[in-house]
PLY file of the C-alpha trace (Angstrom):
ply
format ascii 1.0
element vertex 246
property float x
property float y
property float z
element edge 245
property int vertex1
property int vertex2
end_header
12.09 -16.19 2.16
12.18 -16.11 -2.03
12.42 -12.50 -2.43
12.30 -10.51 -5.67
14.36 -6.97 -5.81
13.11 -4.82 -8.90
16.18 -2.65 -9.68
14.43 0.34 -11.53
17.43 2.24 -12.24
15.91 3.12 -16.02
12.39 3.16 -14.46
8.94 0.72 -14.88
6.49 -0.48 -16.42
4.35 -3.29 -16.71
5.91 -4.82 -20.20
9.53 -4.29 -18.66
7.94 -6.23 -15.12
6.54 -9.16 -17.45
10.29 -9.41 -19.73
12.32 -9.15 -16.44
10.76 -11.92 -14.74
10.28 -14.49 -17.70
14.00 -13.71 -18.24
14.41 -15.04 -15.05
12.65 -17.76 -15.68
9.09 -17.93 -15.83
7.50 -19.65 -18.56
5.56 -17.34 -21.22
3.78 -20.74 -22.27
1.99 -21.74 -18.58
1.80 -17.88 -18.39
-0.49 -17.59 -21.72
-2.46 -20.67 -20.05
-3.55 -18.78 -17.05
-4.01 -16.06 -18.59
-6.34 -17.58 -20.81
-8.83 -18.33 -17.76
-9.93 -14.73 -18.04
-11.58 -14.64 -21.31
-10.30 -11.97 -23.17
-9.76 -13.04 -26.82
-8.47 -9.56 -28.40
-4.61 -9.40 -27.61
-1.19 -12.08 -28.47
1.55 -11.39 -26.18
5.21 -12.26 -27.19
8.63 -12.57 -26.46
12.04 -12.16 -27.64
15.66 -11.41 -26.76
17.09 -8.15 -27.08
20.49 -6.27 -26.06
19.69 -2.36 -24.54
22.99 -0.63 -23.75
25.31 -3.37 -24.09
22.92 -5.88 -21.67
20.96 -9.01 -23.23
17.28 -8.38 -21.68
13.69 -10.10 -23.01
11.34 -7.67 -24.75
7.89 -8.79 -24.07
5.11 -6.97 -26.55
0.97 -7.10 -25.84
-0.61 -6.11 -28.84
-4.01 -5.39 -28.43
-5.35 -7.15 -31.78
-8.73 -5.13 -32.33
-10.81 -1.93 -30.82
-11.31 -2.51 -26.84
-14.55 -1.68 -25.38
-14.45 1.51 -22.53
-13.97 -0.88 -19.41
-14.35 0.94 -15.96
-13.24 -0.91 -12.83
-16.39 -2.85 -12.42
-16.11 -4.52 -15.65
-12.09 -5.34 -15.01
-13.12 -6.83 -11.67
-15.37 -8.87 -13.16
-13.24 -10.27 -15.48
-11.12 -11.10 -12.72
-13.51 -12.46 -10.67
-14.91 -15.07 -12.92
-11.45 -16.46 -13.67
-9.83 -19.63 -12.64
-7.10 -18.35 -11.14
-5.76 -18.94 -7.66
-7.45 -16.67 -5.33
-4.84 -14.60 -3.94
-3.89 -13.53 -7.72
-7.33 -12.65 -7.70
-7.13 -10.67 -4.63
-4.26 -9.19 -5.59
-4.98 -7.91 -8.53
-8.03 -6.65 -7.37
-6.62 -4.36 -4.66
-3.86 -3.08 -8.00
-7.32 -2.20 -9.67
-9.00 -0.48 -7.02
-5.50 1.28 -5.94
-4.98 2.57 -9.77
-8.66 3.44 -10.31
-9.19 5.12 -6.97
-5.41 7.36 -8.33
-7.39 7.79 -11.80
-11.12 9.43 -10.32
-8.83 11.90 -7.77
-6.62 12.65 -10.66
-9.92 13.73 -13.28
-12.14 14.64 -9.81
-14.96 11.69 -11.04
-16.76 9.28 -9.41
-15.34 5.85 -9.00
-17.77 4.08 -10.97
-17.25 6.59 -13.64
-13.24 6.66 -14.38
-11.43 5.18 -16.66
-7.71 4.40 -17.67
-7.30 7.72 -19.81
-3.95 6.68 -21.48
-3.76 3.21 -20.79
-5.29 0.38 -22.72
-7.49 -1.81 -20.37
-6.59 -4.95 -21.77
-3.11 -4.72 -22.35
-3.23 -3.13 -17.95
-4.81 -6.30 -17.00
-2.27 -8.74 -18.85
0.49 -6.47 -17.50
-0.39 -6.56 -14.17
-2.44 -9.95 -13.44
0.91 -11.56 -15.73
2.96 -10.13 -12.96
1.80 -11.29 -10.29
1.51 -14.88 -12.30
4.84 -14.39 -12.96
5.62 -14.09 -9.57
3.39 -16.89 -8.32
5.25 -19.46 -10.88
8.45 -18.39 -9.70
7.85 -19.31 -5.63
8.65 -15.31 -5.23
7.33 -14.30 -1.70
8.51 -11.10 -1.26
9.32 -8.16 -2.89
11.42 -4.73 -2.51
12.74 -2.23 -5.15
15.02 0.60 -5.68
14.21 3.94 -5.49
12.41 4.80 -8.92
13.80 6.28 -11.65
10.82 8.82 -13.50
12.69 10.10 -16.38
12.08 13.65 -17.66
10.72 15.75 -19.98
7.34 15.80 -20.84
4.85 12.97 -22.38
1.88 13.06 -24.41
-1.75 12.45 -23.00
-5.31 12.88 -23.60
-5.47 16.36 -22.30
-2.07 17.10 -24.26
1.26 17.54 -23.18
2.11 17.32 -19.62
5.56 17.19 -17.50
7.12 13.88 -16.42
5.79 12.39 -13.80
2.41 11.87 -15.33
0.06 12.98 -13.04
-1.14 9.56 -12.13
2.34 8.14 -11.64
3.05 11.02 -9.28
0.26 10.45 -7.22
0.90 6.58 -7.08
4.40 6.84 -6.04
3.69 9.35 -3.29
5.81 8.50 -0.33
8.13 6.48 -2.43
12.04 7.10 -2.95
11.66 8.40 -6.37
14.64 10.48 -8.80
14.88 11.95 -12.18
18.04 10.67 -14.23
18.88 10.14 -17.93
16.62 10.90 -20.91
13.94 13.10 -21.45
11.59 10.61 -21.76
9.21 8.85 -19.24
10.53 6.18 -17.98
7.98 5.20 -15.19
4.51 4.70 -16.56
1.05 4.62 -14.32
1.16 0.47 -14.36
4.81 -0.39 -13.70
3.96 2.62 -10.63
1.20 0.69 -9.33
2.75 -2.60 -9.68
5.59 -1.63 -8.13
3.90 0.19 -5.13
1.83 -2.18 -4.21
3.95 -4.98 -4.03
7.09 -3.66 -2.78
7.32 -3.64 1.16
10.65 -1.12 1.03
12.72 0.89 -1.17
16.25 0.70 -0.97
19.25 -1.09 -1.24
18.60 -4.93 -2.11
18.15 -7.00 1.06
20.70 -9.64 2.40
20.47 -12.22 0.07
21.71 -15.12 -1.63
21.46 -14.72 -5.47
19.73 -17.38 -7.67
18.39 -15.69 -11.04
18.47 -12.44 -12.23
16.19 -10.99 -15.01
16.52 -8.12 -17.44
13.53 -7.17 -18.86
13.47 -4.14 -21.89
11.79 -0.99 -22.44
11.15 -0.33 -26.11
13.35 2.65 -26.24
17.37 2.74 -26.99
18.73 5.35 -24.92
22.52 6.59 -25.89
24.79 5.46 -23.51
22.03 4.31 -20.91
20.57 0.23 -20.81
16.56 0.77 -20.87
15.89 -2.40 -18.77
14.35 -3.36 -15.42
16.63 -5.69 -13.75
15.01 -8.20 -11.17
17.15 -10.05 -9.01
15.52 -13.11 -7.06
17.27 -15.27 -4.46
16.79 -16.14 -0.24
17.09 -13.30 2.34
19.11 -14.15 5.19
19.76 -12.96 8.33
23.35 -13.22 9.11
26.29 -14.46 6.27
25.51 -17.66 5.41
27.50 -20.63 3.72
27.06 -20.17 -0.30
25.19 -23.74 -1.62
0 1
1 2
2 3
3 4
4 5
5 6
6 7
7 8
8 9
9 10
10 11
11 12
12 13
13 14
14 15
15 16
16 17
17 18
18 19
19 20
20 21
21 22
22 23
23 24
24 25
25 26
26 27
27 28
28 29
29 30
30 31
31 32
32 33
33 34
34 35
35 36
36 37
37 38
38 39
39 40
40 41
41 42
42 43
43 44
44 45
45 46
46 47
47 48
48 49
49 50
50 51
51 52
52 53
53 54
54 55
55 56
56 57
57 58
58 59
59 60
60 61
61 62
62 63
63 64
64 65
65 66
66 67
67 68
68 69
69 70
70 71
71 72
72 73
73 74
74 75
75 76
76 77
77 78
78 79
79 80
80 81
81 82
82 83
83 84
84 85
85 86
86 87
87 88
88 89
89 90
90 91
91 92
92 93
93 94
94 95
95 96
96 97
97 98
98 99
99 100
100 101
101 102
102 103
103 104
104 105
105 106
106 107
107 108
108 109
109 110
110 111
111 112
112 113
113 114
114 115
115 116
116 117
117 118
118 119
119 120
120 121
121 122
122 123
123 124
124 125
125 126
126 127
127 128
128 129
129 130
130 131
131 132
132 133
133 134
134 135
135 136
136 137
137 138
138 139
139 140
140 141
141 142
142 143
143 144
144 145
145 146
146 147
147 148
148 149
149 150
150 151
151 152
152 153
153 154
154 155
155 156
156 157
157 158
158 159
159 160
160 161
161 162
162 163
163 164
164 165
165 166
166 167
167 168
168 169
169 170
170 171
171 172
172 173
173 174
174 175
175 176
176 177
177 178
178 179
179 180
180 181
181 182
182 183
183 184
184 185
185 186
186 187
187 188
188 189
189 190
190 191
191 192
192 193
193 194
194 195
195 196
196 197
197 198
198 199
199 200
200 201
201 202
202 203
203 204
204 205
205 206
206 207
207 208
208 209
209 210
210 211
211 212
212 213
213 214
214 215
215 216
216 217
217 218
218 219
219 220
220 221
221 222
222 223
223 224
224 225
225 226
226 227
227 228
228 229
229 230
230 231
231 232
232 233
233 234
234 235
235 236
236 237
237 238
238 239
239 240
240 241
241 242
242 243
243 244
244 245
């Protein structure tokens, strides 16, 4: 099975998932075309190669272009819904959406229909984490595990001012997960890259048995003394038993 092993030794997040896995070899230009089946005009998305702590990594940007309307989950789910895209990115993006906005109303005790993505921009969450899982798709990837997650320290701003890292929506999200606190005082796991990660991810450990085929470094838009701010992805065949290198 084609299996994809985040390494999230400097932590997640969705930008970091996207410039991992088109450095290891998905297409930005067939991503941009499906991504296009879901209507939204009001963000570019971009690429380019950049070296974090000594490693060569891609540094994918989505810049929101203009003021995004409030968009609760209804109104993302739509958007998905109406899309041309093959049904089980639908699905799966779906479930993220419900998963992160179910995380968001316990977090702010509101109804579901009410919350919101408090520090997140809707439209740049949806290209993060619908590009993913396109990413994913492109690649033939049919499985996925990860490291234990690194959350950073420190403390990071929010809407309802300074809090301690983990955010509290990361925290919840990564409940039950092998998670660690090394390096900066930054946050290096955000909400998305926790979501994407946890749902997708069937352990957290060691990488499996596999043989090797690509491996993708995708940045973080911090430079951290002495640490490389990138997500590594390594994608190849699990095996069983040691098997004859092709």
């Amino acid at each position: 099975m084609k299996t994809a092993h985040f390494d999230c030794y400097s932590g997640i997040s969705g930008d970091m998932c996207l410039g991992a896995l088109i450095d290891a070899g998905a297409d930005l230009n067939e991503l941009k075309k499906s991504l296009g089946t879901l209507g939204i005009a009001n963000y570019g998305i971009t690429k380019r190669k950049v070296v974090k702590g000594g490693i060569a990594a891609t540094r994918v940007n989505v810049k929101v272009q203009q003021k995004e309307p409030l968009r609760r989950l209804a109104d993302i789910l739509s958007i998905i819904g109406n899309s041309d895209l093959p049904e089980h990115i639908v699905k799966d993006s779906s479930r993220i959406f419900r998963q992160l906005f179910r995380t968001e109303a316990k977090i702010h005790s509101s109804p579901l229909k009410d919350a919101h993505l408090h520090e997140l921009s809707a439209t740049d969450c949806i290209i993060d984490i619908v590009g993913t899982l396109l990413c994913l798709h492109h690649l033939g990837v049919e499985g996925v595990t990860s490291s234990p997650i690194n959350l950073g320290g420190g403390t990071v701003e929010t809407a309802h001012g300074l809090l301690p890292v983990p955010a509290p929506a990361t925290a919840e999200l990564l409940k039950g997960i092998p998670v660690y606190s090394s390096g900066p005082a930054r946050e290096l796991t955000t909400p998305t890259g926790a979501v994407i990660i946890r749902s997708l991810a069937s352990s957290f450990g060691s990488p499996p048995s596999m043989i090797i085929r690509t491996i993708g470094y995708g940045a973080g838009g911090h430079d951290f003394k002495g640490r490389s701010n990138t997500l590594r992805v390594i994608i190849g065949e699990t095996v069983e038993k040691t098997s004859q290198i092709s």
